[in-house]
C-alpha positions in Angstrom: -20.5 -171.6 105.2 -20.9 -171.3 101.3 -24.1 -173.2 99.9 -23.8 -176.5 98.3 -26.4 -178.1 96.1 -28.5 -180.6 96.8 -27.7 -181.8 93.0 -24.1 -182.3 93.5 -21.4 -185.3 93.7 -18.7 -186.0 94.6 -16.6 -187.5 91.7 -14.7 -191.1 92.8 -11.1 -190.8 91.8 -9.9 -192.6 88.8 -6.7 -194.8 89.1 -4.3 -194.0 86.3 -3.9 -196.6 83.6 -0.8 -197.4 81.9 -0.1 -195.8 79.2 -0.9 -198.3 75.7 2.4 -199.6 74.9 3.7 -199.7 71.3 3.9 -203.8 69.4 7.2 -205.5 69.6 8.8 -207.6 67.9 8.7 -211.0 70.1 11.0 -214.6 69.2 10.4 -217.3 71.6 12.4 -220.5 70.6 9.9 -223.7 71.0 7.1 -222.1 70.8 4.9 -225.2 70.4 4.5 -226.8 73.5 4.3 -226.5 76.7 5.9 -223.2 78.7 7.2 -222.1 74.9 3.7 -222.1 73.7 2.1 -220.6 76.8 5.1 -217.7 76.4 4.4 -217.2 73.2 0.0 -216.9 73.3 0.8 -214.2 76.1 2.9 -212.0 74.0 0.1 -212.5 71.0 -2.7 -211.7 73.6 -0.6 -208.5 74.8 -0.7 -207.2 70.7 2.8 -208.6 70.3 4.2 -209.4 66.9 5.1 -212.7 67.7 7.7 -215.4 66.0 9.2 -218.6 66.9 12.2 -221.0 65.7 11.5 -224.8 66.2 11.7 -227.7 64.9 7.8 -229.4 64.3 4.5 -229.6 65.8 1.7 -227.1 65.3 1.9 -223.6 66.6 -0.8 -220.6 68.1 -2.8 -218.3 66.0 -0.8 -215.4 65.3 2.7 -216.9 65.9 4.9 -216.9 63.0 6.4 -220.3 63.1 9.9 -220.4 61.2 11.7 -224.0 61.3 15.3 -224.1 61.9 17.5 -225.3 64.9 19.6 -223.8 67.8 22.3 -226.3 67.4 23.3 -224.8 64.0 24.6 -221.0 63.7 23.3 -221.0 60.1 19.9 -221.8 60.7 19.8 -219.4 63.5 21.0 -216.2 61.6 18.3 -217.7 59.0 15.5 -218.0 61.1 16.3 -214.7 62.4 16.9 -213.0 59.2 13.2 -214.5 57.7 11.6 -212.9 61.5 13.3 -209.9 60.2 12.3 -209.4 57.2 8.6 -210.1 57.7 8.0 -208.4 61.2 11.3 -206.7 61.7 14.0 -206.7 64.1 13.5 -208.7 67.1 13.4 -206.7 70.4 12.5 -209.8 73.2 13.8 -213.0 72.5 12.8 -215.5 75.2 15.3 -218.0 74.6 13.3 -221.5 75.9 14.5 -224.7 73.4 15.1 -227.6 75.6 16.0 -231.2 76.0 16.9 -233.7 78.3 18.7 -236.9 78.6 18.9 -238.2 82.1 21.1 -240.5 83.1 22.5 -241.2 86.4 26.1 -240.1 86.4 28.3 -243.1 86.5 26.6 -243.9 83.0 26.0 -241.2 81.2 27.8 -241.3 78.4 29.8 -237.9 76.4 27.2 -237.8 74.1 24.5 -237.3 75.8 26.3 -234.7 77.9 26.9 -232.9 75.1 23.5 -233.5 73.2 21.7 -231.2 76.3 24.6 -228.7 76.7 24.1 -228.0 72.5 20.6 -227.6 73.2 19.8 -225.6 76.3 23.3 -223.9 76.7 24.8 -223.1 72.9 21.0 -222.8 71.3 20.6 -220.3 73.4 24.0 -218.6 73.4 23.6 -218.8 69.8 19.9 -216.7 69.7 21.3 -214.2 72.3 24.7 -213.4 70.3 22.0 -213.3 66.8 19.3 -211.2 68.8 21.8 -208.8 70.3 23.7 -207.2 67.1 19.9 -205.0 66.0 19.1 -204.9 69.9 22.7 -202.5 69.9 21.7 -200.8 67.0 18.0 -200.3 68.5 19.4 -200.0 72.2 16.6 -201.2 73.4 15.5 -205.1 74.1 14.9 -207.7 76.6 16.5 -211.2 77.1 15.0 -214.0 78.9 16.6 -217.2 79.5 14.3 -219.8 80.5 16.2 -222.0 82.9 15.3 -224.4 86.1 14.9 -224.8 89.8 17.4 -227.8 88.8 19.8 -225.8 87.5 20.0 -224.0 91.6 18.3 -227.1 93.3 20.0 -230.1 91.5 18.6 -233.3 90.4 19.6 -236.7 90.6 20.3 -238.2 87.3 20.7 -235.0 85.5 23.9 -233.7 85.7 23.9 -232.5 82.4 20.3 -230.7 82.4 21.3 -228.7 85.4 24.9 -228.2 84.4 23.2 -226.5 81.4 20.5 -224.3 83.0 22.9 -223.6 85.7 25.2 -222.0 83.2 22.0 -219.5 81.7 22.6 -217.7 85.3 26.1 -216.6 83.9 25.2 -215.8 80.6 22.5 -213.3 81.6 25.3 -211.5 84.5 27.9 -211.4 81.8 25.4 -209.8 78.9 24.1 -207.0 81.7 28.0 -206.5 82.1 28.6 -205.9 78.7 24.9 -204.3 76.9 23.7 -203.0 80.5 24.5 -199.4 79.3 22.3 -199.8 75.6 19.0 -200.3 77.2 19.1 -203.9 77.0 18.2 -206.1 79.5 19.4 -210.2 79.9 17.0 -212.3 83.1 16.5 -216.0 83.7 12.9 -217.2 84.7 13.3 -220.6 86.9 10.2 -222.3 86.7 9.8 -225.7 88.7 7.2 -228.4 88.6 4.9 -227.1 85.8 1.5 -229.1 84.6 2.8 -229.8 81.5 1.7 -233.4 79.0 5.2 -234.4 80.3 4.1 -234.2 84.2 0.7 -235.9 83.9 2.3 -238.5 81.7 4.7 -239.6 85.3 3.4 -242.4 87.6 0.6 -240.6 90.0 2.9 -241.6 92.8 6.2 -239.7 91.4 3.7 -236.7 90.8 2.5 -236.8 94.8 5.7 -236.9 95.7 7.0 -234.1 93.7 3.6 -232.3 94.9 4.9 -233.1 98.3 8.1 -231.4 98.0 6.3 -227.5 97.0 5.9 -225.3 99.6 2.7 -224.4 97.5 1.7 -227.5 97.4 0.9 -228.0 93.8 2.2 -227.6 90.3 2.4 -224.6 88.1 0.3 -224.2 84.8 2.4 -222.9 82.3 0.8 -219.2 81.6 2.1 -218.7 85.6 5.4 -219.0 84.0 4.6 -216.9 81.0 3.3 -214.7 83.2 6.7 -213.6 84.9 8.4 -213.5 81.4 6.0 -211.0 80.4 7.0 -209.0 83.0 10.2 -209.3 83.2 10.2 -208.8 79.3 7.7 -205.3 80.0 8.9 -201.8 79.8 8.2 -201.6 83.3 11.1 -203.9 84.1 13.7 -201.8 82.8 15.8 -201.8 85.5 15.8 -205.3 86.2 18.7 -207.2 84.8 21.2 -210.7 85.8 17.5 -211.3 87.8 16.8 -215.3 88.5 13.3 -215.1 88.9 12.2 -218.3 90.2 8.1 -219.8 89.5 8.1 -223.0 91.6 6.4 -222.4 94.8 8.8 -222.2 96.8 10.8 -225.4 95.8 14.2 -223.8 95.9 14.2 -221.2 98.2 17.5 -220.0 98.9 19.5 -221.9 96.0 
């Protein structure tokens, strides 16, 4: 038996790291509130070069904030072209500008139908179709649609909201149809009951009973959310795509 030394140890094996990742270039529309600005601190926090398109409000460090709007084609290609030119071509856009007008059906009127579908549908059709022309020349990128457990679940009095987030779930199949082959990569993240200024600001009785309703028991926080778009915005994701990746403990399994 060969002699070992009293002197010597044995070396614990190292887990491999991953490999340091190159910045991107990161637009998340509405990036100064609630899942939007939660989104957009995680990409800055990664080493992200980080921009956003929205209307008002104040924004995180290191986000550049450009101010345009995702009902109007003009302003888009704008606000792109300004990202652009000061960081350079976008290569994740996290397409999360949204509104809501809730109306029970029998009254809702045309306009505000069509105020949410301009908003959560066309906004973000209108950032994927800008985002995609240097994500074909790159062929690389990542799309993420931020839609609902509504949009799968439903939701009384909003027809309109969930028609529109609904819809996202085709968008992202059709753009994995058609840029699958380029490296480019189009996912929807479903979040449901988030702790957002908008939930705590409900009746503490609505918010037991949508409490109630989670599987999990509670809500969300928002960086739970941004959490899942990081990922499914990563490298590491690659071959993941026309994904609904649903954050909302359980609230609509199977839908």
């Amino acid at each position: 038996m060969p002699e070992t030394s009293d002197n010597a140890t044995t070396q614990p094996a190292v887990a491999p790291t991953a490999p340091e990742r190159a910045p991107r270039v990161v637009l998340v529309t509405g990036a100064n509130r609630g899942i939007g600005r939660a989104i957009a601190e995680r990409f800055v926090a990664a080493g992200d070069r980080v921009a956003t398109l929205y209307r008002s409000g104040d924004l995180p460090d290191g986000v550049l904030g450009v101010v345009g709007d995702v009902r109007d084609s003009a302003s888009v290609d704008a606000a792109f072209s300004q990202v652009e030119a000061e960081l350079g071509p976008v290569e994740v856009l996290v397409a999360n500008a949204g509104i809501t007008r809730d109306q029970l059906l029998m009254r809702m009127t045309d306009e505000e139908f069509d105020d949410v579908l301009d908003v959560n549908l066309k906004g973000a059709f209108r950032c994927v179709r800008r985002a995609s022309k240097p994500m074909i020349r790159l062929r690389r990128g990542r799309i993420v649609l931020i839609s609902s457990v509504v949009g799968l679940y439903g939701g009384p009095g909003q027809v309109n909201y969930a028609s529109s987030k609904a819809a996202l779930v085709g968008m992202a199949r059709s753009i994995t149809r058609e840029l699958g082959g380029r490296g480019i990569t189009a996912n929807v993240v479903a979040p449901g009951f988030i702790d957002t200024d908008m939930t705590r600001a409900l009746p503490e009785a609505t918010q037991a009973s949508y409490r109630a309703a989670v599987p999990a028991g509670r809500f969300a926080q928002p960086d739970e959310v941004a959490a899942a778009v990081e990922f499914i915005a990563s490298p590491e994701a690659g071959y993941i795509s026309g994904a609904v990746l649903p954050v909302d403990g359980g609230l609509g399994m199977g839908h």
